[in-house]
C-alpha positions, 0 to 999 in steps of 0.5 A, spaced: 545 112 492 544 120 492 546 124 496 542 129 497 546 137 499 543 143 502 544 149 500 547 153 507 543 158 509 545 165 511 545 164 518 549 157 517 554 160 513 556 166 517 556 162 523 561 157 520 565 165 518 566 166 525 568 160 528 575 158 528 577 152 524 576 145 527 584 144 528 585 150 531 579 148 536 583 142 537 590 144 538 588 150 543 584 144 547 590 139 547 594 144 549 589 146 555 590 139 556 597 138 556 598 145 562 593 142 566 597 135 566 603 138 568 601 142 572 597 137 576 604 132 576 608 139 578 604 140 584 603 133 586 611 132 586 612 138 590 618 143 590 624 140 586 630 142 591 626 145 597 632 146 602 637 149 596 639 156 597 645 160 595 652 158 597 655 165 598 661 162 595 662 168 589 662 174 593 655 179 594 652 180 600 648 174 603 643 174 600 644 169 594 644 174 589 651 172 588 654 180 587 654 185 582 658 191 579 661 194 586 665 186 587 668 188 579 675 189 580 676 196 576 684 195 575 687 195 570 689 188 567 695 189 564 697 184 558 
């Protein structure tokens, strides 16, 4: 049995130069896949802890941000 190989053509050869390797094709696919899904089951099971907000407990000033430098005691602490 022979098998009978054609010499690409210019045109031919250019186009495969210019398009990425099939694996590349097929990761970028899959990985378009894959954030589809997730972000499809993400919005089907809604927020994760809807009602959570900051419990205030670590000083700051109410809004949930839990306080910065103005709450630091700047004295020294001696050893």
């Amino acid at each position: 049995m022979e098998e009978s190989s054609q010499p690409s053509t210019g045109a031919d050869s250019t186009l495969r130069k210019l398009l990425p390797p099939p694996a590349l094709c097929g990761f970028l696919l899959l990985l378009a896949l894959m954030f589809t899904v997730s972000y499809a089951v993400g919005s089907t099971a809604g927020p994760v802890a809807p009602g959570l907000h900051g419990t205030n407990t670590g000083g700051g000033n109410g809004d949930g941000s839990g306080g910065g430098m103005e709450d630091m005691d700047m004295h020294g602490s001696g050893g």
